[in-house]
mmCIF file of the N, C-alpha and C atoms, coordinates in Angstrom:
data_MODEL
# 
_entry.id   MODEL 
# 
loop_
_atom_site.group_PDB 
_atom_site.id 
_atom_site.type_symbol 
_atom_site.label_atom_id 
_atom_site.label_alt_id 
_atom_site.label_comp_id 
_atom_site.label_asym_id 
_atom_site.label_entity_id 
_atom_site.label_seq_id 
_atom_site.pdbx_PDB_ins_code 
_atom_site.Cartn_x 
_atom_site.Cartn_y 
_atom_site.Cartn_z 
_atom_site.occupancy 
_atom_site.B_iso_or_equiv 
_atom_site.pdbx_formal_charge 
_atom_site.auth_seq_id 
_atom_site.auth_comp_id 
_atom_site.auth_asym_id 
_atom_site.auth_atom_id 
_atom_site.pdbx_PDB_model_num 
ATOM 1   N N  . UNK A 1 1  ? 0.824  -1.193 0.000   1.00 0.00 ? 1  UNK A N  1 
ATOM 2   C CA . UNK A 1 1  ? 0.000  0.000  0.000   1.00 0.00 ? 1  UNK A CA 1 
ATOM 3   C C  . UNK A 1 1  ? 0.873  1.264  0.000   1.00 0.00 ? 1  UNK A C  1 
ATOM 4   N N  . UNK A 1 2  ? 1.982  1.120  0.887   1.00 0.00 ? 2  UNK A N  1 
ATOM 5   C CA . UNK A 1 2  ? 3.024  2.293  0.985   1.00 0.00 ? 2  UNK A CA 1 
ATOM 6   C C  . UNK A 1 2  ? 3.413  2.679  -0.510  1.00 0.00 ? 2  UNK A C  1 
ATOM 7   N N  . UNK A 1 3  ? 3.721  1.482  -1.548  1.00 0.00 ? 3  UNK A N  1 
ATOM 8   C CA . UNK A 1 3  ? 4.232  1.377  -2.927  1.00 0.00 ? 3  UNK A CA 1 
ATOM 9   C C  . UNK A 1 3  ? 3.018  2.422  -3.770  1.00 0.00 ? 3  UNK A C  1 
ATOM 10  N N  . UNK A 1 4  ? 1.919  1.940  -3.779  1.00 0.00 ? 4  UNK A N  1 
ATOM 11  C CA . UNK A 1 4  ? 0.814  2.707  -4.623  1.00 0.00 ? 4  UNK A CA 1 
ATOM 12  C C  . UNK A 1 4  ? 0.637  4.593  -4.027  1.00 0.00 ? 4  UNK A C  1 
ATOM 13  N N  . UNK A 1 5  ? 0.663  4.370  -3.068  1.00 0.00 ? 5  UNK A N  1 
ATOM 14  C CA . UNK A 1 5  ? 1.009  5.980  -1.976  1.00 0.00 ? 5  UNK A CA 1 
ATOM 15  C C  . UNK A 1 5  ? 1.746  7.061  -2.479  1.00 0.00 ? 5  UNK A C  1 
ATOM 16  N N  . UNK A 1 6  ? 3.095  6.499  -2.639  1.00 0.00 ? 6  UNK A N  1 
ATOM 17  C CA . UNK A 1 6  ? 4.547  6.853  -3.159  1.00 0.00 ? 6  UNK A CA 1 
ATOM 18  C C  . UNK A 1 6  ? 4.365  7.198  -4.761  1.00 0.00 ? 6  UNK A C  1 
ATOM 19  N N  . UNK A 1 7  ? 3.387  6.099  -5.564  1.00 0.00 ? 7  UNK A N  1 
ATOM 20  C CA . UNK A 1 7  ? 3.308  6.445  -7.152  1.00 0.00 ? 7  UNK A CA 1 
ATOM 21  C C  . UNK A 1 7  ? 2.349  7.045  -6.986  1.00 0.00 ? 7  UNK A C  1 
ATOM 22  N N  . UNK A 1 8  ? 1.354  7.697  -6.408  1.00 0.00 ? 8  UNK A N  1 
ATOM 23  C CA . UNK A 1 8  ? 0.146  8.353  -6.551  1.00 0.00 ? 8  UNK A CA 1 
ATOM 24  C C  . UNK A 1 8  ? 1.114  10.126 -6.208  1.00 0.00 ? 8  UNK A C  1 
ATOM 25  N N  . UNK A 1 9  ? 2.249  10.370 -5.340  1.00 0.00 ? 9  UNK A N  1 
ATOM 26  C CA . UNK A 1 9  ? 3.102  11.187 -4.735  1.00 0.00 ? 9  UNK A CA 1 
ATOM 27  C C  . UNK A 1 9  ? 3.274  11.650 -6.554  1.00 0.00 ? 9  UNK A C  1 
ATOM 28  N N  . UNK A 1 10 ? 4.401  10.703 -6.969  1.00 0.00 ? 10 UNK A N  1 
ATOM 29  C CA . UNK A 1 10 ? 5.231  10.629 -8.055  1.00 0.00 ? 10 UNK A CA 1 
ATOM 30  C C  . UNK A 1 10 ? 4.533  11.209 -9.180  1.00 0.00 ? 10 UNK A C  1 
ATOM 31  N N  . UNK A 1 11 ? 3.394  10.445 -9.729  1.00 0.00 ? 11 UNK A N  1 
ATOM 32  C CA . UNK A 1 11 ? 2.476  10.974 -10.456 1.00 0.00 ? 11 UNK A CA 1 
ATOM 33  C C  . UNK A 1 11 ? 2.108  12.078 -10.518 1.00 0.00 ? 11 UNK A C  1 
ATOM 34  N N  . UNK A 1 12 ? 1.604  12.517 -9.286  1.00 0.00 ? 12 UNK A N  1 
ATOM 35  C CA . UNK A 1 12 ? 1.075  14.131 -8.710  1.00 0.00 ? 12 UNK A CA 1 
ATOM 36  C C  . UNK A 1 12 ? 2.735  15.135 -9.325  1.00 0.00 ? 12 UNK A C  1 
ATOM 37  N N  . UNK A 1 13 ? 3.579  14.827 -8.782  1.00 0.00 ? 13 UNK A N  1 
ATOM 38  C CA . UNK A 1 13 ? 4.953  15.568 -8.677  1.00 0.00 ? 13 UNK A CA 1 
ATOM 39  C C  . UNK A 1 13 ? 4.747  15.694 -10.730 1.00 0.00 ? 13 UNK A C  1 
ATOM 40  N N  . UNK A 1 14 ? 4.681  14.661 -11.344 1.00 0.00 ? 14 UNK A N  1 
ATOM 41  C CA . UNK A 1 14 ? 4.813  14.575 -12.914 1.00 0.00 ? 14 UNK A CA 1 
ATOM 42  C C  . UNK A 1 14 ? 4.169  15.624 -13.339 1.00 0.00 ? 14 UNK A C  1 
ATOM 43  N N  . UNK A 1 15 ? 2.488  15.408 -12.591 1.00 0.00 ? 15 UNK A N  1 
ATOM 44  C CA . UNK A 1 15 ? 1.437  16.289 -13.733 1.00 0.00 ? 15 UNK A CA 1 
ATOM 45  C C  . UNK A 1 15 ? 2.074  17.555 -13.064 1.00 0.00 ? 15 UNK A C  1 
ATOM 46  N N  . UNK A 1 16 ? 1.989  17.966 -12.083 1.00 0.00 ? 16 UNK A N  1 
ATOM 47  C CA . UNK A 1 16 ? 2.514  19.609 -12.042 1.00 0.00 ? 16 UNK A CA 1 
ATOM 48  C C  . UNK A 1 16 ? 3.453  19.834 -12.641 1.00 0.00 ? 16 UNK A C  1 
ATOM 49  N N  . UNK A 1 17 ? 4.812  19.402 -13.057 1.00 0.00 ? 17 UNK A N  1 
ATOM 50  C CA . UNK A 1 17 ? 5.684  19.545 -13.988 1.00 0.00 ? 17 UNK A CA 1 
ATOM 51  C C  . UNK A 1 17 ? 5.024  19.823 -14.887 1.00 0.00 ? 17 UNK A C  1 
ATOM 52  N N  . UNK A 1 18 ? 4.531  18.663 -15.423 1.00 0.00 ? 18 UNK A N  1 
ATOM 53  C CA . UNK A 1 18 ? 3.588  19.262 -16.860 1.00 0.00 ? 18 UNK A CA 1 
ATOM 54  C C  . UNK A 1 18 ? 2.915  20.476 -16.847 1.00 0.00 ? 18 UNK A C  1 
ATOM 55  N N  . UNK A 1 19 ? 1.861  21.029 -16.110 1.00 0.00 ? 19 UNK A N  1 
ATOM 56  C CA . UNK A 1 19 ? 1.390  22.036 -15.610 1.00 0.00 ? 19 UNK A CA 1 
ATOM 57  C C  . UNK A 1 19 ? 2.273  23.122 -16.068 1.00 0.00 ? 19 UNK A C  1 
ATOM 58  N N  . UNK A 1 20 ? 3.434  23.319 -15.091 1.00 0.00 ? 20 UNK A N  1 
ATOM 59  C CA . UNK A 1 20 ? 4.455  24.221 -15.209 1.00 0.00 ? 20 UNK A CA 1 
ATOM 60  C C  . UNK A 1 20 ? 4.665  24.461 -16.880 1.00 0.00 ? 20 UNK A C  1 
ATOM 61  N N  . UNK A 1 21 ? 5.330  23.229 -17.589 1.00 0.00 ? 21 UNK A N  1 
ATOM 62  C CA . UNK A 1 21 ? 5.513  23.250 -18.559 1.00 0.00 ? 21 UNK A CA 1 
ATOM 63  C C  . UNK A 1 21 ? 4.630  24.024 -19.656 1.00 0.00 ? 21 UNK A C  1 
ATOM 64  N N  . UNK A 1 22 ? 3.401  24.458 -19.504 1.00 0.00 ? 22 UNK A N  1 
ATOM 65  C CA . UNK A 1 22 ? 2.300  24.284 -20.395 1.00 0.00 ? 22 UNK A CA 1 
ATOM 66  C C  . UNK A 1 22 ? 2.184  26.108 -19.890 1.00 0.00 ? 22 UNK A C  1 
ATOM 67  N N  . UNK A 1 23 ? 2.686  26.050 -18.895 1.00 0.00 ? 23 UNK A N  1 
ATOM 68  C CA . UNK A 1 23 ? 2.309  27.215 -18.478 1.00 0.00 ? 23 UNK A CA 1 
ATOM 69  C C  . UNK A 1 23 ? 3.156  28.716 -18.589 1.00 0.00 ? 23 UNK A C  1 
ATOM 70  N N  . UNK A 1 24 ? 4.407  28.087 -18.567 1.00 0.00 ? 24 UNK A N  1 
ATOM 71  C CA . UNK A 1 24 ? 5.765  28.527 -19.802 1.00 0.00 ? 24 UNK A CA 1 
ATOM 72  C C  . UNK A 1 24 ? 5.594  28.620 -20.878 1.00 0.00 ? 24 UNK A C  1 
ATOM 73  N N  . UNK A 1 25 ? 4.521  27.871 -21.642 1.00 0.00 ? 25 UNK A N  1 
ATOM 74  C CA . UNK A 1 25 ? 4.675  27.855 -23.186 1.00 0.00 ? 25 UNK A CA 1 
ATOM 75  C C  . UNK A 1 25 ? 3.710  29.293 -23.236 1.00 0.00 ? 25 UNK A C  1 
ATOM 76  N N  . UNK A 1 26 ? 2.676  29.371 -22.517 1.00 0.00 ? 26 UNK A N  1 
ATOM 77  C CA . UNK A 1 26 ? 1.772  30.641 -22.691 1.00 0.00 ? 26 UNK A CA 1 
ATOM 78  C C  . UNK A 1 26 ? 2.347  32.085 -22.966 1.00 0.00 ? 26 UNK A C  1 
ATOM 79  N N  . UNK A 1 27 ? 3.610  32.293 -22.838 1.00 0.00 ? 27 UNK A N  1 
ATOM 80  C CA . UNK A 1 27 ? 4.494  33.009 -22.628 1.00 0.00 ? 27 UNK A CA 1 
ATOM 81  C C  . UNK A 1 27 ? 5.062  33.236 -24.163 1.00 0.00 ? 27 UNK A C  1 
ATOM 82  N N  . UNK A 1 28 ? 5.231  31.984 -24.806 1.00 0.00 ? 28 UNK A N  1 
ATOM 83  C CA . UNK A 1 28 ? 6.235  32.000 -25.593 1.00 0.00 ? 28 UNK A CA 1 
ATOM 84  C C  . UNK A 1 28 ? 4.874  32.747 -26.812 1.00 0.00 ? 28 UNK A C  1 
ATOM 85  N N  . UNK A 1 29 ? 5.429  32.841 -27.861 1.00 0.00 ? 29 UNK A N  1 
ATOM 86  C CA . UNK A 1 29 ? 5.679  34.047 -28.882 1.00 0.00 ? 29 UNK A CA 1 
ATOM 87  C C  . UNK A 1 29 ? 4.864  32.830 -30.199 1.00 0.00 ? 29 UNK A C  1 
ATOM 88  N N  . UNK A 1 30 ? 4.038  32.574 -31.086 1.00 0.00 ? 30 UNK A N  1 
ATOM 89  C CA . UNK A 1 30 ? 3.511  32.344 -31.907 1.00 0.00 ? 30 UNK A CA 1 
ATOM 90  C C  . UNK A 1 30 ? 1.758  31.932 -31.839 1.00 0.00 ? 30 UNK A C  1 
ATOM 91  N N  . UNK A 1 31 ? 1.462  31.215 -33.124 1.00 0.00 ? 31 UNK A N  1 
ATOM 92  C CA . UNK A 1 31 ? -0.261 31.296 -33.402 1.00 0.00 ? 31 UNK A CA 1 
ATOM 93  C C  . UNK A 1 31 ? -0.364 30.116 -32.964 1.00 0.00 ? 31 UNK A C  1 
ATOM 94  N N  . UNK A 1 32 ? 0.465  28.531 -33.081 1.00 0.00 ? 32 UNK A N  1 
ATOM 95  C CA . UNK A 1 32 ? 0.449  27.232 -32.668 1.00 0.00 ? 32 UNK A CA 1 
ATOM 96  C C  . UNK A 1 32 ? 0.957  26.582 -31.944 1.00 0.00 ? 32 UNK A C  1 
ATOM 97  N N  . UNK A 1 33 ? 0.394  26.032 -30.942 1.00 0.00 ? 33 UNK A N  1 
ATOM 98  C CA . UNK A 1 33 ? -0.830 25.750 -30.609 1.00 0.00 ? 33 UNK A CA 1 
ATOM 99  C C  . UNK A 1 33 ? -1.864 26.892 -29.925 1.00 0.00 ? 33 UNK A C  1 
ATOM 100 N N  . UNK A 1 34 ? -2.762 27.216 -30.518 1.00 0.00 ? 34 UNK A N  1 
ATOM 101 C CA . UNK A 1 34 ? -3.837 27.796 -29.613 1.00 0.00 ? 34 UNK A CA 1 
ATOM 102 C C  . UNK A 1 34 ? -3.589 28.295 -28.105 1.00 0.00 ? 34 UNK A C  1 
ATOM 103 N N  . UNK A 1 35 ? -3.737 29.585 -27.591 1.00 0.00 ? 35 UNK A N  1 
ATOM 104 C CA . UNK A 1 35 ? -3.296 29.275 -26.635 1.00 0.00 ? 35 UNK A CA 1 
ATOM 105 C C  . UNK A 1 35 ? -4.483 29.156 -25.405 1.00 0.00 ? 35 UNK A C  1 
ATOM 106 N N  . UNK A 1 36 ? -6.113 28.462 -26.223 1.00 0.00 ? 36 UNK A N  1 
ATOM 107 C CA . UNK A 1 36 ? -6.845 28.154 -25.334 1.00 0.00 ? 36 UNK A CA 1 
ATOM 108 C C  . UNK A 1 36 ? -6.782 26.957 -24.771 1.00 0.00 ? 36 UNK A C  1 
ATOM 109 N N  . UNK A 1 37 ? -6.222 26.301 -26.228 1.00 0.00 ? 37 UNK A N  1 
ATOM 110 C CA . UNK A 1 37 ? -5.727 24.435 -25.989 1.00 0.00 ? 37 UNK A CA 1 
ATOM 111 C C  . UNK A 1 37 ? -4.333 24.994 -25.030 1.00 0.00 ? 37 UNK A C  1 
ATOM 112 N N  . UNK A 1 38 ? -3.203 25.468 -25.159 1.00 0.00 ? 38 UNK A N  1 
ATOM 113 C CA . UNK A 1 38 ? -2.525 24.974 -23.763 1.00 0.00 ? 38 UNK A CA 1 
ATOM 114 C C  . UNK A 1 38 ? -3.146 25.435 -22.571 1.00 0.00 ? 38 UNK A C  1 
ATOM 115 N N  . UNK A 1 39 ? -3.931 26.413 -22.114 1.00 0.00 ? 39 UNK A N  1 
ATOM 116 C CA . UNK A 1 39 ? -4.760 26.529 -21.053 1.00 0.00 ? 39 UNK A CA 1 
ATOM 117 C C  . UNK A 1 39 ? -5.460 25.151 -20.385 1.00 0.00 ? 39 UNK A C  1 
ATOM 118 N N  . UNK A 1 40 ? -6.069 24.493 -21.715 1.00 0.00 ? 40 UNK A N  1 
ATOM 119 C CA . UNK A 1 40 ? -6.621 23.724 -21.293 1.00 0.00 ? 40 UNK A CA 1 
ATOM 120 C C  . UNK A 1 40 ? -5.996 22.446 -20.692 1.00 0.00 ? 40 UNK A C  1 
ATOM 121 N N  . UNK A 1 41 ? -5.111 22.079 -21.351 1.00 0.00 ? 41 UNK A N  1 
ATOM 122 C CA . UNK A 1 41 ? -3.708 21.420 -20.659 1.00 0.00 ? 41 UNK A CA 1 
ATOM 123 C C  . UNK A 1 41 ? -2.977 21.417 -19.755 1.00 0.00 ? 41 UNK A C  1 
ATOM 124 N N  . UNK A 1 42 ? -2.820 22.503 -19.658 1.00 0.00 ? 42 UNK A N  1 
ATOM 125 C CA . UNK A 1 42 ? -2.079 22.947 -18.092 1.00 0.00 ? 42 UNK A CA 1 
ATOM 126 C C  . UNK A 1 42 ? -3.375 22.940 -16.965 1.00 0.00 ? 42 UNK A C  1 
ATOM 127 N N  . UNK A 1 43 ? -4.718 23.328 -17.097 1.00 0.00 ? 43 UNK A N  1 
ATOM 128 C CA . UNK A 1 43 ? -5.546 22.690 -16.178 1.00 0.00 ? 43 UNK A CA 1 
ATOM 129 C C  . UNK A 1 43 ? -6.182 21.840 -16.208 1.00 0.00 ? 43 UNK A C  1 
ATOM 130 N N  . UNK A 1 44 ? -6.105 20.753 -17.364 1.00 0.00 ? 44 UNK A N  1 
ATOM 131 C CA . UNK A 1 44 ? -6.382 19.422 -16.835 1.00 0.00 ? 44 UNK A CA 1 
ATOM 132 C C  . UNK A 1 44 ? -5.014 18.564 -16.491 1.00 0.00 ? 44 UNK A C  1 
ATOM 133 N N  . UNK A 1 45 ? -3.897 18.905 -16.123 1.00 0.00 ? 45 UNK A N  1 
ATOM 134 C CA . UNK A 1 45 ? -2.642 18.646 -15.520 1.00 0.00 ? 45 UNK A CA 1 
ATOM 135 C C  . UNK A 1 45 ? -2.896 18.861 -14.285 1.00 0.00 ? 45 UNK A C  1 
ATOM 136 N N  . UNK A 1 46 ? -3.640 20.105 -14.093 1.00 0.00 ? 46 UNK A N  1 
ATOM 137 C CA . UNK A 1 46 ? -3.091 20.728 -12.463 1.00 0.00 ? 46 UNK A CA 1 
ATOM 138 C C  . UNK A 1 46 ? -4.370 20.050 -11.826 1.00 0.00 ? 46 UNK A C  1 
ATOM 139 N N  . UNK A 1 47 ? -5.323 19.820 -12.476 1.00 0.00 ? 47 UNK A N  1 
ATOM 140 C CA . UNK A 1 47 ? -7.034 19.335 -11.815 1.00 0.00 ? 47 UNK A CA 1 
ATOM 141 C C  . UNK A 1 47 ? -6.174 17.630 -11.574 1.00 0.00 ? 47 UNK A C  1 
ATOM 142 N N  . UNK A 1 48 ? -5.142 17.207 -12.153 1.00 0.00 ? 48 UNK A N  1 
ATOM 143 C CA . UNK A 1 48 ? -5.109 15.510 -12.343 1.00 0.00 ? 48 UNK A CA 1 
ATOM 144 C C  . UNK A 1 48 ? -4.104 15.408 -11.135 1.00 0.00 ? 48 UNK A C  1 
ATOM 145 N N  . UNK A 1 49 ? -3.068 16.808 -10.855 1.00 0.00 ? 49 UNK A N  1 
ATOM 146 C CA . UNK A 1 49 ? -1.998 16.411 -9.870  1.00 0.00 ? 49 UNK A CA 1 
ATOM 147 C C  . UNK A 1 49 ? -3.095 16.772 -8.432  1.00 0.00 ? 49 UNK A C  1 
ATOM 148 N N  . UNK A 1 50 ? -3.870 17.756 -8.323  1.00 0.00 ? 50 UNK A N  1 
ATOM 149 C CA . UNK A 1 50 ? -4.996 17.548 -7.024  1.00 0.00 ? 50 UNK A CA 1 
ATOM 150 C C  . UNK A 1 50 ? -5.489 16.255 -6.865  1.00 0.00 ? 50 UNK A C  1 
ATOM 151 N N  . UNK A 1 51 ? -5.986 15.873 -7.707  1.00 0.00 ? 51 UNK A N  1 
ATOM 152 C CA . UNK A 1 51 ? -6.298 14.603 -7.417  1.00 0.00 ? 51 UNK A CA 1 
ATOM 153 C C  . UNK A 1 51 ? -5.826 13.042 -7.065  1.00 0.00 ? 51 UNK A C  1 
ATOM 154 N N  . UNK A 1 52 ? -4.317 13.441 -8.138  1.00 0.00 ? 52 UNK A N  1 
ATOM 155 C CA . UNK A 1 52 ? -3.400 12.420 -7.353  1.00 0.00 ? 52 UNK A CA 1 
ATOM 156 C C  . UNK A 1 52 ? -2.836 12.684 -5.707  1.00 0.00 ? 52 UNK A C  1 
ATOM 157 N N  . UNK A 1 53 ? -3.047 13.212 -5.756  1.00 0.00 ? 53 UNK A N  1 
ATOM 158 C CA . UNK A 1 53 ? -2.332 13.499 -4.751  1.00 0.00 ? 53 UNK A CA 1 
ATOM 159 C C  . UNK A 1 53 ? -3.417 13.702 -3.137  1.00 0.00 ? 53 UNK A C  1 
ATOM 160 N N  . UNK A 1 54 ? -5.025 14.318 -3.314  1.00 0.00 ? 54 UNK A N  1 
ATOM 161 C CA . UNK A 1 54 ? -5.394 13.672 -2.207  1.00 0.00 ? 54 UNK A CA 1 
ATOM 162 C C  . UNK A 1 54 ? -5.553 12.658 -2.298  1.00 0.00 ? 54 UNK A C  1 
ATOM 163 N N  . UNK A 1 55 ? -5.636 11.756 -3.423  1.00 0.00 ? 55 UNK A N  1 
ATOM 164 C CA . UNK A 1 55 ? -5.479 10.299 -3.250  1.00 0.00 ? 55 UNK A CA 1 
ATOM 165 C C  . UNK A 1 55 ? -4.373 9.671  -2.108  1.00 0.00 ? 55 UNK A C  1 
ATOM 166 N N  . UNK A 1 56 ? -3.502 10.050 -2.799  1.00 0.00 ? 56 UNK A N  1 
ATOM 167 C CA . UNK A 1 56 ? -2.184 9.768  -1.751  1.00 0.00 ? 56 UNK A CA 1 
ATOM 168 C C  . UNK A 1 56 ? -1.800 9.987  -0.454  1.00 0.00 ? 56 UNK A C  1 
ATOM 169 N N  . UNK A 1 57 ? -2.548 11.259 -0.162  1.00 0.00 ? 57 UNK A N  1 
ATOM 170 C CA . UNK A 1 57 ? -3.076 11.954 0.881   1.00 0.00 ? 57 UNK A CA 1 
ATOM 171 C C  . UNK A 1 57 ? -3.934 10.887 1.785   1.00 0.00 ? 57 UNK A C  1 
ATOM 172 N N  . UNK A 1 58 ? -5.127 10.741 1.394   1.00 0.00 ? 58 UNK A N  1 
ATOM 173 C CA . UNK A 1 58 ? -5.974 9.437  1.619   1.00 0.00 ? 58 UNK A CA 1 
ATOM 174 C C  . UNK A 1 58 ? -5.446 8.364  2.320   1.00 0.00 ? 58 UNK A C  1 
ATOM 175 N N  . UNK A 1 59 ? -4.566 7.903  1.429   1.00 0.00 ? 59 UNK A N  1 
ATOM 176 C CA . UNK A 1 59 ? -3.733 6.342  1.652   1.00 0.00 ? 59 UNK A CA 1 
ATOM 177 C C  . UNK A 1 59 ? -2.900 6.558  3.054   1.00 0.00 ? 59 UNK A C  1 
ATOM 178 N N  . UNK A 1 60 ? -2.219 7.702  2.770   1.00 0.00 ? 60 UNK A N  1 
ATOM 179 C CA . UNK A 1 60 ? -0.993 8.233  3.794   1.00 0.00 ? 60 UNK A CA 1 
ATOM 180 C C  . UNK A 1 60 ? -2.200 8.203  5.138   1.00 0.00 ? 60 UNK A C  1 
ATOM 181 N N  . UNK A 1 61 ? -3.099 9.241  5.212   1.00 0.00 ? 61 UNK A N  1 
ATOM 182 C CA . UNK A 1 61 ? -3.709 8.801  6.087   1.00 0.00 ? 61 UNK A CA 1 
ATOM 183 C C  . UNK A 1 61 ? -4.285 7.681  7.356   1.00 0.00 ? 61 UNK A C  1 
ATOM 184 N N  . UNK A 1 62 ? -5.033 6.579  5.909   1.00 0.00 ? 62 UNK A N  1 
ATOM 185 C CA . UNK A 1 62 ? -5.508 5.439  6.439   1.00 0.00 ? 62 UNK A CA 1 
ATOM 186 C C  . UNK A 1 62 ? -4.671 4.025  6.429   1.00 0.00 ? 62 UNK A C  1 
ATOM 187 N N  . UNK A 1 63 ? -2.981 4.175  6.521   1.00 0.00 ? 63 UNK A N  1 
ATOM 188 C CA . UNK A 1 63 ? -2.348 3.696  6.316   1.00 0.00 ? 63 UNK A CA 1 
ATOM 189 C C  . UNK A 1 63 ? -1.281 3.663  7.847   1.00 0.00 ? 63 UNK A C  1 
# 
């Protein structure tokens, strides 16, 4: 259970990277990609690392 805890941690740690990533690009300078599609990316990243993560939260808890 500690093992699934730790990858639910890991996971969470990934999508905010991504997040970050997506969120840097908003910044950058051209027409492609859209920059409603990376919006939308960077918050279904950041909605997926909340969720990993009270998951993990959860476990850590009842563990």
């Amino acid at each position: 259970m500690v093992t699934v805890m730790y990858a639910f941690f890991i996971l969470s740690c990934i999508c905010i990277a991504g997040m970050f990533y997506f969120i840097s690009k908003l910044n950058s300078p051209g027409i492609y990609p859209p920059k409603i599609i990376i919006k939308k990316n960077a918050r279904m990243l950041g909605a997926a690392a909340v969720f990993l993560f009270f998951l993990g939260f959860i476990l850590r808890i009842f563990t």
